[in-house]
N, C-alpha and C positions, 0 to 999 in steps of 0.2 A: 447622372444617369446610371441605372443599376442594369446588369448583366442579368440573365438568366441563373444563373450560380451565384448569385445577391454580392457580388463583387461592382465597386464602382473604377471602371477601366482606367481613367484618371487617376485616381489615388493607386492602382498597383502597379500604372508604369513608373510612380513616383516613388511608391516603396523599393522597388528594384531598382531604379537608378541610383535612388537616396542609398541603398547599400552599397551598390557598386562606386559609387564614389566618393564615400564617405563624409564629411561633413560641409568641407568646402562644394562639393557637388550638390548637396541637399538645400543647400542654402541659395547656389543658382539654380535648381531646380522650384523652388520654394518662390522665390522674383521668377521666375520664367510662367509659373500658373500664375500667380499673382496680374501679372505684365498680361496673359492672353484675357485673365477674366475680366480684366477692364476692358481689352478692344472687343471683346461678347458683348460687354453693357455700352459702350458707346455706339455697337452698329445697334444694338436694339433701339437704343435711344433715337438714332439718325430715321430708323425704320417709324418710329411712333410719329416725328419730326413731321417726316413727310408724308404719313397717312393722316395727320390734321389737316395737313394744307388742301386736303383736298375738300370738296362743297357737296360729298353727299352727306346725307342727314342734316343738313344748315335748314333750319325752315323758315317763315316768314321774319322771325323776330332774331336781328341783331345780335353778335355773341359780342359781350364788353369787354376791355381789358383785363378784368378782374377774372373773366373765363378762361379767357388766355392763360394766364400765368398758372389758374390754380391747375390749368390741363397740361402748362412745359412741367410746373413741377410734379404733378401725379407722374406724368409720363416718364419723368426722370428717375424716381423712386422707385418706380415697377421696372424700368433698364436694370436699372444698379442692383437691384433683389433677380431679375433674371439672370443676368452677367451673371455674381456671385456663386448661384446652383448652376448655373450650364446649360441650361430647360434648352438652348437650342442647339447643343453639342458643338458649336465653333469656338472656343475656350481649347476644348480636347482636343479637337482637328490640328488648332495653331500649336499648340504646345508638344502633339507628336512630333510632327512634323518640325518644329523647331528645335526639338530635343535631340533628334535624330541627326538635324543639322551640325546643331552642336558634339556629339558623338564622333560624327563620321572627322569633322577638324583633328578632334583628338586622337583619333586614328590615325591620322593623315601622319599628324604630329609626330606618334612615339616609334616608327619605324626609325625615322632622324637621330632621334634620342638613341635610342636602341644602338645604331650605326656607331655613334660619337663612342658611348659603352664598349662596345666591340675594338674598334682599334685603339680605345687606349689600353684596354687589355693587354693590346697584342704589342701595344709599345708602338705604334707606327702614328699616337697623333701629338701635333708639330705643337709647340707652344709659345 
């Protein structure tokens, strides 16, 4: 999805974190889109799933086997190409939000680190 300012909001949270954390970061950033764009195409898929099960439009005549499948796999096809682009913006929602999750650990993290830094400085840690 594109912004007002033809910016796609996905790709510039990715750009700024891919700096901020340089490669190793871009790379679990890179699997973290990856990882949401497929649960976007599996809920689309689950959504198509269960708007066939349902009996409007069925009219007099019998849908075959042969309907069935060619309609899991249409449905499946059009998940996976939706997933992919985002068309329903839960990709982006899971990956802020998981990103951020991710962030706020690492934060949590380097105060600790930071600490450890500090008194050995000062000569006061034990070994």
């Amino acid at each position: 999805m594109i912004n007002a300012a033809g910016l796609d909001p996905t790709q510039v949270a990715l750009d700024r974190r891919s700096q901020k954390a340089g490669a190793a970061g871009a790379v679990r950033d890179e699997k973290l889109e990856g990882a949401c764009r497929q649960v976007e195409s599996l809920f689309i898929n689950q959504l198509f799933h269960a708007m066939s099960k349902s009996s409007l439009g069925e009219g007099m005549a019998k849908k075959s086997v042969a309907d069935d499948v060619f309609a899991t796999q249409r449905n499946a096809a059009l998940a996976e190409e939706m997933g992919s682009r985002g068309d329903m913006g839960l990709a982006r929602m899971l990956y802020e939000e998981l990103a951020r999750g991710l962030d706020d650990r690492q934060e949590q993290a380097e105060p600790v680190e930071a600490d450890g830094a500090i008194a050995a400085m000062a000569g006061n840690e034990e070994m």
